[in-house]
C-alpha positions in Angstrom: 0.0 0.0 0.0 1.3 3.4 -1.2 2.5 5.9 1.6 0.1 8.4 2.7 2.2 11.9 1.9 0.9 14.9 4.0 -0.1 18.4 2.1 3.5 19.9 2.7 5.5 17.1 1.2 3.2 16.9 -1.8 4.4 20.8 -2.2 7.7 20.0 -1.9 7.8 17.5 -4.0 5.7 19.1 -7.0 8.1 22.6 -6.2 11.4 20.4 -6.6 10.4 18.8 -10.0 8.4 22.1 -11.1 10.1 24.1 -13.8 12.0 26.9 -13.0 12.8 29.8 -15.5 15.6 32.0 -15.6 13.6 35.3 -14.6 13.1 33.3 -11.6 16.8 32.0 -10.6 18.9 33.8 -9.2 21.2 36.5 -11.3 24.0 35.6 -12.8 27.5 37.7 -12.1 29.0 36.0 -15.1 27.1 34.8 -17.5 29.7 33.5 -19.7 30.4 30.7 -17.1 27.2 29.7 -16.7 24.5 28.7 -13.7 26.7 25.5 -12.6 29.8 27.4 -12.3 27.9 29.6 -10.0 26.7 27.0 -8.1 29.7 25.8 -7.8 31.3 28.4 -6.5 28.2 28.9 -4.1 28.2 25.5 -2.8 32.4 26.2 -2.2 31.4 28.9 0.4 29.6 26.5 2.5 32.5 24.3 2.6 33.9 24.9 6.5 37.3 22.8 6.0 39.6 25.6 4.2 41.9 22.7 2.8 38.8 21.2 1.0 37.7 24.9 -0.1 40.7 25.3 -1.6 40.9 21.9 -3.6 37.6 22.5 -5.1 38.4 26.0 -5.8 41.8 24.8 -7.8 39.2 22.3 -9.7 36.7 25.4 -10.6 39.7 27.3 -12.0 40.0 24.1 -13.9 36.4 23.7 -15.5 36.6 28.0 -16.2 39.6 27.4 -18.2 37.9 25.0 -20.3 35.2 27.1 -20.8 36.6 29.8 -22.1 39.8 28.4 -24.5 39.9 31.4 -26.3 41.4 33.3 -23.1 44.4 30.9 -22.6 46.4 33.3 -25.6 46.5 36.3 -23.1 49.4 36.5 -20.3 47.6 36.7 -17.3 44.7 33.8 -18.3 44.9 32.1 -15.0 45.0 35.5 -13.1 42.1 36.4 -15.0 40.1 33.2 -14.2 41.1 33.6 -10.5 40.0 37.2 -10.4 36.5 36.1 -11.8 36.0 33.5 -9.3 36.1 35.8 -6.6 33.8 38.0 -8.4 30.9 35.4 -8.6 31.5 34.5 -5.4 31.2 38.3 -4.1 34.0 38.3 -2.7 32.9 35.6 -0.1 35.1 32.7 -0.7 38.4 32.3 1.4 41.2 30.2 -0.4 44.3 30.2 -1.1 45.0 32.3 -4.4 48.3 32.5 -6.0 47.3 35.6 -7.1 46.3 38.9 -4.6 42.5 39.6 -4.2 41.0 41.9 -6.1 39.0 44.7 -4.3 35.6 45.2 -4.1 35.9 48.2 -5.7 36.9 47.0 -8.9 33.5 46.4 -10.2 32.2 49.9 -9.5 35.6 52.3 -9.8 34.8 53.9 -13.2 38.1 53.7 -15.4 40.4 56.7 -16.3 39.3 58.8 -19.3 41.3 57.9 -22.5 43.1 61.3 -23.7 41.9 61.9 -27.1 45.0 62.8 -29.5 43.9 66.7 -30.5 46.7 67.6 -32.8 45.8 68.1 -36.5 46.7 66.3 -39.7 47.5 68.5 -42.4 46.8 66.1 -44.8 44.7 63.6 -43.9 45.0 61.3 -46.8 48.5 60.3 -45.6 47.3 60.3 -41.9 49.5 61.0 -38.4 51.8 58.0 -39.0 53.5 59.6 -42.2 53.7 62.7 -40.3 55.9 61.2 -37.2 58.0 59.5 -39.9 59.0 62.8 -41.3 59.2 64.1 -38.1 61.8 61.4 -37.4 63.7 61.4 -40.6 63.9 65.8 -40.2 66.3 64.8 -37.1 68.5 62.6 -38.5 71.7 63.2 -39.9 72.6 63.5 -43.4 73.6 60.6 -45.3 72.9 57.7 -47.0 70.8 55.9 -44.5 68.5 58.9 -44.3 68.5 59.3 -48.1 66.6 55.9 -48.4 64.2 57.1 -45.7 63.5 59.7 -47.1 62.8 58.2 -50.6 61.1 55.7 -48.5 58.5 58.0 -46.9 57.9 59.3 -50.5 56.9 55.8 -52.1 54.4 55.2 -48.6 53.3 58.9 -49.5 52.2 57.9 -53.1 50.7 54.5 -52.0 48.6 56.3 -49.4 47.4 59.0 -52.0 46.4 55.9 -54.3 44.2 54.7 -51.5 42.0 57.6 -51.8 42.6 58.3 -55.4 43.2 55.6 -58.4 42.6 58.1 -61.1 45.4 60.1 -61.3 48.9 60.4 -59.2 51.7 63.5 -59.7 54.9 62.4 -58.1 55.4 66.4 -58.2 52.2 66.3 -56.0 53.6 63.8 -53.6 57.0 65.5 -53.3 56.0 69.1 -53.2 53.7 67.7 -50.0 56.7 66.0 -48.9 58.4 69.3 -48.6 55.2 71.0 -47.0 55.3 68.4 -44.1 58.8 68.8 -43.2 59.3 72.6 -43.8 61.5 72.1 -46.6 64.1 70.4 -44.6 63.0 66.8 -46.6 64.0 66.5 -50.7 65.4 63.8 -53.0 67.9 63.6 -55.2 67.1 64.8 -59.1 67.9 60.7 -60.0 65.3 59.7 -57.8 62.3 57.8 -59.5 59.2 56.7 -57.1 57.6 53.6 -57.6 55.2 53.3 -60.9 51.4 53.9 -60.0 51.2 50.5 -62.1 53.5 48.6 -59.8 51.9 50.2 -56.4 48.6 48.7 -57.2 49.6 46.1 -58.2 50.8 44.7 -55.0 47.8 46.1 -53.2 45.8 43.9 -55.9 48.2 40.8 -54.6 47.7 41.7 -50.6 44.1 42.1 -51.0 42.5 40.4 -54.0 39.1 40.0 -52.2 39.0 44.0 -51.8 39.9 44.0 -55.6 37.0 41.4 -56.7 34.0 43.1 -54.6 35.5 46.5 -56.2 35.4 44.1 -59.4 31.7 42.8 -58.6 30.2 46.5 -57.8 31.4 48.4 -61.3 29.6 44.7 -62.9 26.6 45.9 -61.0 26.5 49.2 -61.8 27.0 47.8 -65.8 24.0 45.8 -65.2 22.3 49.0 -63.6 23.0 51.0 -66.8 21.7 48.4 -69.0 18.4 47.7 -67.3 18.1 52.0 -67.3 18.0 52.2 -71.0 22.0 52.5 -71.4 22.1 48.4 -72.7 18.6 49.2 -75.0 20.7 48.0 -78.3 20.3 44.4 -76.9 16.4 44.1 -77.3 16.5 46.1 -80.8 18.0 43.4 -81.9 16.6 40.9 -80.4 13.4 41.9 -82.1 15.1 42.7 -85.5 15.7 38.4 -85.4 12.4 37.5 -84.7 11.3 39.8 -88.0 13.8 38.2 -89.8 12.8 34.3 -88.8 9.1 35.5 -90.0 9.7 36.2 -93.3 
């Protein structure tokens, strides 16, 4: 004969195998790890023996790492993982870290304001970068080696104008700009040739040939574009001219 269960034990049973939904747990600190992480780490709190708490929190670091692979690249992984266990835990949990605390504080100290750079770029096309090159080659010493910077800094010059600008290219352009950006203190030599516009793209055609065949794949859409608007009208003419010709 089955037992007789009273009214309180049929709600606790029906509330252990109810369904639960996650508006209804409790929050999670860290989603990424998941609820059994957290409950994990809860369940290590309640542990009184401090040598056990620390074995099972050594195995928790364990399961984290596995969870997150993609972390393992960066130099302070483990410190990382260790940091985010005390964080689920709310800073409850005493073991043994090889690594110090972190503070409470950490999760609501607002970090320091970046400094935005607020010096201009006189030419923007070549950008800040070319700019502290010829900063860099104005203070060196003359001679060879500076020579080939120089005429190195030209040749970056024209490839960056050719990023904004395929049409058309004046070396005179690129070395009169040259001279602009380092007060006249920058020239080349009267043998000097910069690379061909030809050659320059080129490369950048080798480095990035799936840049070159969506370029490729838009000016085939904007030919089909101009056909369907009247530009390609030839094609149905003649299409029609056939058809008179087969009925005679």
């Amino acid at each position: 004969m089955a037992a007789k269960h009273s009214p309180k034990e049929k709600f606790e049973t029906a509330e252990k195998h109810a369904m639960h939904y996650n508006t209804q747990l409790p929050h999670l600190i860290i989603p990424e790890y998941g609820r059994n992480i957290q409950k994990l780490i809860e369940y290590a709190c309640t542990i009184k023996s401090k040598e056990e708490r620390n074995k099972v929190a050594n195995a928790i670091i364990s399961i984290m790492s596995r969870l997150n692979p993609m972390l393992r690249d960066l130099t302070d992984f483990r410190h990382k993982l260790w940091d985010h266990l005390f964080i689920i835990s709310n800073f409850k949990l005493d073991v043994d870290s090889p690594y110090p605390k972190p503070p409470k504080e950490i999760l609501t100290t607002k970090p320091e304001k970046v400094k935005y750079p607020d010096s201009k770029i006189r030419f923007k096309h070549y950008g800040k970068g070319v700019e502290r090159l010829i900063e860099k080659a104005s203070a060196m010493k003359a001679g060879e080696e500076k020579n080939a910077f120089v005429e190195a800094i030209a040749n970056l010059m024209k490839k960056s104008y050719l990023v904004w600008n395929r049409n058309t290219v004046d070396d005179h352009v690129i070395l009169k700009e040259l001279a602009l950006l380092s007060d006249g203190k920058l020239k080349v030599s009267d043998e000097f040739q910069m690379t061909s516009t030809n050659d320059i793209l080129a490369r950048t055609k080798n480095m990035n040939p799936k840049v070159d065949e969506s370029r490729q794949g838009r000016d085939r859409d904007r030919g089909r574009d101009r056909g369907r608007h009247g530009h390609g009208g030839g094609g149905g003419h003649s299409r029609n001219n056939n058809r008179h010709r087969r009925g005679r």
